[in-house]
C-alpha positions as CSV (number, residue, x, y, z in Angstrom):
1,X,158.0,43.5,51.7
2,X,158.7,39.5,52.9
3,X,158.1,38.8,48.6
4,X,161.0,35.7,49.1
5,X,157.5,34.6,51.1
6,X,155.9,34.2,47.4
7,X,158.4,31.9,45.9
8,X,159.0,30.0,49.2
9,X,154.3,29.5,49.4
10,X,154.9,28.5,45.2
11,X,157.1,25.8,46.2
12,X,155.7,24.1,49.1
13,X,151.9,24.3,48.2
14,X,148.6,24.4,50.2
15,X,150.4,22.4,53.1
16,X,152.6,25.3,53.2
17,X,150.5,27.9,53.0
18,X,148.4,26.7,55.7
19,X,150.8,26.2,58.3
20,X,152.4,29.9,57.8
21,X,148.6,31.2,58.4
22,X,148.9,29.4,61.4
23,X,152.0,30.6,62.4
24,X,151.5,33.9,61.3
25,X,148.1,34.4,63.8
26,X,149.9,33.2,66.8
27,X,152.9,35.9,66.0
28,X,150.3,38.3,65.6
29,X,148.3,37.2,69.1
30,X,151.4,36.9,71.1
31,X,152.8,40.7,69.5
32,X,150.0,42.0,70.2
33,X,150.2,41.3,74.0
34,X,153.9,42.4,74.0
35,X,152.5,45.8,72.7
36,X,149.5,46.3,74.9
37,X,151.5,45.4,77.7
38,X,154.7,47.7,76.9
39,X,152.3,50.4,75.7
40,X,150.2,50.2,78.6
41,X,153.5,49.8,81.0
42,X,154.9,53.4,79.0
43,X,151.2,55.5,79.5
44,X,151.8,54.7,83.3
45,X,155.1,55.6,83.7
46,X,154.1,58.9,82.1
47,X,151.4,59.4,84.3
48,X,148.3,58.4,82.0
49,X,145.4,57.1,84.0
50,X,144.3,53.5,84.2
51,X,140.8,54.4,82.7
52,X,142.0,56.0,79.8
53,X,145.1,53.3,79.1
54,X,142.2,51.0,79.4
55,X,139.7,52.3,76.6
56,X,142.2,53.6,74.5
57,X,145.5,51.5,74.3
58,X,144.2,48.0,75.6
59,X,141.5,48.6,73.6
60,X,143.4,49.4,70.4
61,X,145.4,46.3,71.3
62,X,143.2,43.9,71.3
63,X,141.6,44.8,67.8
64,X,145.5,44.9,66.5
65,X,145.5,41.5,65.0
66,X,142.7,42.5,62.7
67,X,144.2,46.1,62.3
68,X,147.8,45.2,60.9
69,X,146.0,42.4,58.3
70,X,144.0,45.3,56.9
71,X,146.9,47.3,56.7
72,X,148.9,44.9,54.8
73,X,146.0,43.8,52.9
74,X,145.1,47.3,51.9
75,X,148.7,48.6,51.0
76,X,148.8,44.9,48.5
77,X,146.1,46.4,47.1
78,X,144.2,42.9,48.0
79,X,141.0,44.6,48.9
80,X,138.6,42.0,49.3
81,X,140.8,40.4,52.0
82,X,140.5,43.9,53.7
83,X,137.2,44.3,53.7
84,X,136.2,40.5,54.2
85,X,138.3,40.2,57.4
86,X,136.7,42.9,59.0
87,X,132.9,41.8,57.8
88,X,134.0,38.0,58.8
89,X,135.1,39.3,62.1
90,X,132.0,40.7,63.1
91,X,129.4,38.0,62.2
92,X,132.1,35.9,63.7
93,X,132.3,38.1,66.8
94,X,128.5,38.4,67.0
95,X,126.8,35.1,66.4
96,X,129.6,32.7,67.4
97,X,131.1,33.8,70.2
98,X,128.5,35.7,71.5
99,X,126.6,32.5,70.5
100,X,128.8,30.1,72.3
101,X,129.3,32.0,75.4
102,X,125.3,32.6,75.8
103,X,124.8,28.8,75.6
104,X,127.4,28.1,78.2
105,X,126.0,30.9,80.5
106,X,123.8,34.0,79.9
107,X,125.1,36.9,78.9
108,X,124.0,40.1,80.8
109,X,123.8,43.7,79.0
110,X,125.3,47.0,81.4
111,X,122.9,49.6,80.6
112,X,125.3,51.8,79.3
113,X,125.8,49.3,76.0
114,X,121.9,49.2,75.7
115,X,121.8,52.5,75.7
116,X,124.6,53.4,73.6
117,X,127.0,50.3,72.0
118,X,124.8,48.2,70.5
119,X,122.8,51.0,68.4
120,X,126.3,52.2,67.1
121,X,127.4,48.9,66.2
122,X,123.7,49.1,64.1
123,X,124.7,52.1,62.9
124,X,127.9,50.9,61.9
125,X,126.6,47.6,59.9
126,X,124.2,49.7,58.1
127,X,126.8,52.7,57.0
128,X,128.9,49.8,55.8
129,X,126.2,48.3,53.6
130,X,124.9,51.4,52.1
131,X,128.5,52.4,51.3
132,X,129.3,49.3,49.8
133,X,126.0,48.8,47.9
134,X,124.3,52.2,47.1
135,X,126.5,54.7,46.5
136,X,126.6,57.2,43.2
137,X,129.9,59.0,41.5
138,X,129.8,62.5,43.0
139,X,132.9,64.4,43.4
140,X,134.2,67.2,46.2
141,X,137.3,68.8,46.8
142,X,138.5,69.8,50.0
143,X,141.2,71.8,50.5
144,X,144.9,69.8,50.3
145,X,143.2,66.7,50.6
146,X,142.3,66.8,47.3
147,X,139.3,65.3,46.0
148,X,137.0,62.9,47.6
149,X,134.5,60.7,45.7
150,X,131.6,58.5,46.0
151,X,131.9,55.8,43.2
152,X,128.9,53.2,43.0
153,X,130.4,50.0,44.7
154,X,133.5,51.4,46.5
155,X,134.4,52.3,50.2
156,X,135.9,55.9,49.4
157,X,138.5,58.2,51.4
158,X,134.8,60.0,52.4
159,X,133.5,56.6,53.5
160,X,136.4,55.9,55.4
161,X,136.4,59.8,56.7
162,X,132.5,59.2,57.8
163,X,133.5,55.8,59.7
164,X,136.9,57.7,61.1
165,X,134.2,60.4,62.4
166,X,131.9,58.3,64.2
167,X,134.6,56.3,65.8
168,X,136.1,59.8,67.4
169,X,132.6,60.1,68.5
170,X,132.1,56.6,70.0
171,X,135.7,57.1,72.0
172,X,134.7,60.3,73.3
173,X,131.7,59.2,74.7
174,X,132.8,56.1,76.1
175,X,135.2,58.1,78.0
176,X,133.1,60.6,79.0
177,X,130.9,58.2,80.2
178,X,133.2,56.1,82.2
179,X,134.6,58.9,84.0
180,X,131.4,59.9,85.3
181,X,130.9,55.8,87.1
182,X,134.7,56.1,88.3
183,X,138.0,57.3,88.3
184,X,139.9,54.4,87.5
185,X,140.2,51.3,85.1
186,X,141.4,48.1,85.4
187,X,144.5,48.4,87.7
188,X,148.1,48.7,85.6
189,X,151.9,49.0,87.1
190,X,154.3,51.3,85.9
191,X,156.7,49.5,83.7
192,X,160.4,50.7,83.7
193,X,161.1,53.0,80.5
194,X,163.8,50.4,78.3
195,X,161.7,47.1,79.6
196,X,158.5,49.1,77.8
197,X,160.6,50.1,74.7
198,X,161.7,46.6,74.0
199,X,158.3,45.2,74.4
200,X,157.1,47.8,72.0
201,X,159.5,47.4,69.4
202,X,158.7,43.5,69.4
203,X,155.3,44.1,69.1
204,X,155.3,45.9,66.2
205,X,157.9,44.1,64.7
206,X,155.8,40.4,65.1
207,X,152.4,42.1,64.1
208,X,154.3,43.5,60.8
209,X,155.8,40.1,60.2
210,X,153.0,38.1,61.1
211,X,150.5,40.4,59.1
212,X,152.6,39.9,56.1
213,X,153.0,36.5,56.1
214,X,148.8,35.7,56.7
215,X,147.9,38.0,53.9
216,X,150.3,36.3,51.3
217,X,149.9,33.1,52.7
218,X,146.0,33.1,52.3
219,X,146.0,35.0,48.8
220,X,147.9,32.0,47.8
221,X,146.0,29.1,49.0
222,X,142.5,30.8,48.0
223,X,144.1,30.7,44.2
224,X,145.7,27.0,45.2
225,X,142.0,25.8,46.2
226,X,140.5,27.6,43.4
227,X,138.4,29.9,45.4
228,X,138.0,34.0,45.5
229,X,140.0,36.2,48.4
230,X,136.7,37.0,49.9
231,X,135.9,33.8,51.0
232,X,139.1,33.3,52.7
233,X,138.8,36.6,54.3
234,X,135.8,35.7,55.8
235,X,136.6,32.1,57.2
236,X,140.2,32.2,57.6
237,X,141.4,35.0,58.4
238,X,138.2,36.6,60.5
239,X,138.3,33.5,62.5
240,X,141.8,33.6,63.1
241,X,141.7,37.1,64.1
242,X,138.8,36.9,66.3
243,X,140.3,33.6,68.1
244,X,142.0,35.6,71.1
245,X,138.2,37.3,71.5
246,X,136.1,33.6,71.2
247,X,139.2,31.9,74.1
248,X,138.8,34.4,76.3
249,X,134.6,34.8,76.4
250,X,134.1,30.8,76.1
251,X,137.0,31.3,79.5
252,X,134.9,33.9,81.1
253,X,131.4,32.5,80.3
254,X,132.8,28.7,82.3
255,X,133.4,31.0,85.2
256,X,130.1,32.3,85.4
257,X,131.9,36.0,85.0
258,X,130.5,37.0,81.8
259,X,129.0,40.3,82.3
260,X,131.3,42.5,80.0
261,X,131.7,40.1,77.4
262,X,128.9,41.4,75.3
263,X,130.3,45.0,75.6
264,X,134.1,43.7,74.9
265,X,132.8,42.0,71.3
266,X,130.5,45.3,70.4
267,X,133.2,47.7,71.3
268,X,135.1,45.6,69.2
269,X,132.9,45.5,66.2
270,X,132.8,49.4,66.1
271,X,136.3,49.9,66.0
272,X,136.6,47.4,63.3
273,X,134.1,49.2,61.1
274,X,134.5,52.8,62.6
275,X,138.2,52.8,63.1
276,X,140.2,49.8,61.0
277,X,137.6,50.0,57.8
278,X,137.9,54.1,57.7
279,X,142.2,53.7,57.9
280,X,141.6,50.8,55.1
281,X,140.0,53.0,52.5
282,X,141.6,55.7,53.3
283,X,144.6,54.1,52.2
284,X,143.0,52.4,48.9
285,X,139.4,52.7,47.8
286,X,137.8,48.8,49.1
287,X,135.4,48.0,45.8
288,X,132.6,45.7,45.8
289,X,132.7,41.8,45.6
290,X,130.6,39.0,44.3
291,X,128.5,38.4,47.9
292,X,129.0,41.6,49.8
293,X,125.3,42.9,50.2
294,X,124.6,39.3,51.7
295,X,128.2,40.0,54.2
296,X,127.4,43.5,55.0
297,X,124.3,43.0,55.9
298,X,124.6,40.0,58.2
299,X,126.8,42.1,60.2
300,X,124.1,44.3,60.2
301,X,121.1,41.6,61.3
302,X,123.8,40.6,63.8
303,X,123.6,43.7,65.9
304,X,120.0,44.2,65.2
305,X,119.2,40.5,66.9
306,X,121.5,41.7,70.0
307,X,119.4,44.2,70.2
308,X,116.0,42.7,69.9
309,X,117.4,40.1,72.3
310,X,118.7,42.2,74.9
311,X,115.4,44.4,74.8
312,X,112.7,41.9,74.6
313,X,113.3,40.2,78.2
314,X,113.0,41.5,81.9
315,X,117.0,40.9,82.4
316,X,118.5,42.1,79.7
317,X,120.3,39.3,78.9
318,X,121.0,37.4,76.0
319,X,120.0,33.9,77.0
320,X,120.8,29.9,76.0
321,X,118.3,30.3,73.0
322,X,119.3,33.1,71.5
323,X,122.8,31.7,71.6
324,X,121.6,28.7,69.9
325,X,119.6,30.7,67.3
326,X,122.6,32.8,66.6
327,X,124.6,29.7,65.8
328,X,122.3,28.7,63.7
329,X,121.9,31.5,61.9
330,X,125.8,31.6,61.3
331,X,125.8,28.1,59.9
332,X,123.0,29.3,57.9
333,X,124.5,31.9,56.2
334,X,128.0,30.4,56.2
335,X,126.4,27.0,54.0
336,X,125.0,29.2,51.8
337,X,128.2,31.6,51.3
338,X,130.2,28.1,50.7
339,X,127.6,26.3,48.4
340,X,127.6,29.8,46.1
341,X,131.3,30.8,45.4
């Protein structure tokens, strides 16, 4: 699909290339809008209640800029993008937003993602490292869906089933557990049936575009620049997908009104992992790349310092410092990724 993009990114170079990323994640943040709010307009007319529109479809929405790059990514067959993006998105969703928005104002923790959020996203950085990094060929067959494999180095279809699993899980409770504090989300109007429609259709049309045209447009300027997918999976792209997440906390976090910004950016790193990773290698097995034990398991340490922080003081909170150490840490790790390509 979109290959007259190839010839048109060989003529114009890395100047090229760059602005048609650029493009491509603003199409992809504004579609993404259009389709929460048609989505979200067509549950209400149907009768759906705000709760469950809220922690399913605006939920689902705002992780859809990442979702549709891993889809294009993973039916290209350009696997370390697919994997990278979401890995890039975390650490970028952990220590620099989280990061930024603690050092403009603390960051309070609801005791329901003490309890609950922050060990799954734990959970879910170390499934993804010892599936990436320590897995052994062994083979089983299960019925029509033929057979499944762990091969030393690859995300498999029972990787992906594993991460599809727990995510099922994670929804569940979360709406379980929100039912019980109340009855009703976030408050949404019913939206007439063709208005909903057009808004969906324009969605998905500008995230497929727009998904299309960041995936070829940064496999070509990694090979212009001389540097691997991975890399520009991780800076890139996860930063480009995570910028709707960083405007609205850094927004939030001014206003003093920060308290669900640390659950918004953990819910969202399980449904990357859980949810976008398990659809990716289901579609195509995600293989190992030069630096992924270091990636993997920074998303891991990422939720494992949330969770030190967030337990370690009277308030719960995650405070100036921490934010500061987080960025640090980030810039650390980031040098380091740079300086060995």
């Amino acid at each position: 699909m979109f290959d007259f993009l190839i010839q048109w990114l060989e003529n114009g170079g890395i100047g090229l290339a760059a602005l048609l990323i650029i493009v491509g994640f603003v199409l992809l943040i504004f579609s993404a809008d259009w389709l929460v709010d048609g989505a979200s307009g067509l549950a209400k007319h149907y009768g759906v209640s705000n709760l469950v529109i809220g922690l399913t479809v605006v939920a689902f929405g705002t992780s859809m800029p990442e979702f549709v790059v891993n889809m294009v990514a993973a039916m290209d067959h350009n696997t370390e993008i697919a994997i990278t993006n979401i890995l890039g998105s975390n650490a970028i969703n952990t220590f620099v937003i989280l990061g930024m928005t603690a050092l403009i104002y603390p960051i309070s923790s609801q005791p329901n993602c003490r309890k609950f959020d922050i060990p799954w996203s734990l959970l879910a950085g170390i499934l993804v490292f010892l599936f990436a990094t320590y897995t052994r060929p062994v083979s089983v067959t299960w019925g029509n869906w033929g057979a499944f494999s762990f091969q030393r180095g690859f995300i498999t279809k029972i990787g992906g089933t594993v991460f599809l699993l727990c995510f099922i899980l994670f929804l569940w409770h979360s709406i379980h557990f929100a039912k019980q504090g109340s009855e009703e989300g976030e408050d949404i109007k019913i939206m007439r049936l063709p208005k909903a429609l057009v808004l969906i259709i324009i969605g998905l049309l500008g995230l497929i575009v727009g998904g299309e045209v960041i995936v070829k447009s940064a496999t070509h300027l990694a090979h212009d620049l001389g540097v691997n997918d991975a890399i520009i999976g991780l800076t890139v792209v996860a930063l480009g997908t995570s910028l709707p997440e960083l405007a609205t906390s850094c927004v939030a976090a001014a206003k003093h009104n920060c308290d669900l910004a640390l659950g918004n950016v953990i819910g969202s790193n399980i449904f990357n992992i859980f949810f976008i990773l398990g659809v990716s290698a289901m579609i195509t097995p995600l293989p190992i790349y030069c630096g992924l034990w270091l990636d993997s398991l920074m998303v891991g340490l990422s939720a494992l310092m949330v969770m030190l922080f967030v337990y370690c003081n009277r308030e719960h909170k995650i405070t100036r410092w921490h934010g500061a150490l987080m960025l640090i840490v980030y810039a650390a790790y980031l040098t380091y990724r740079l300086t060995n390509l």
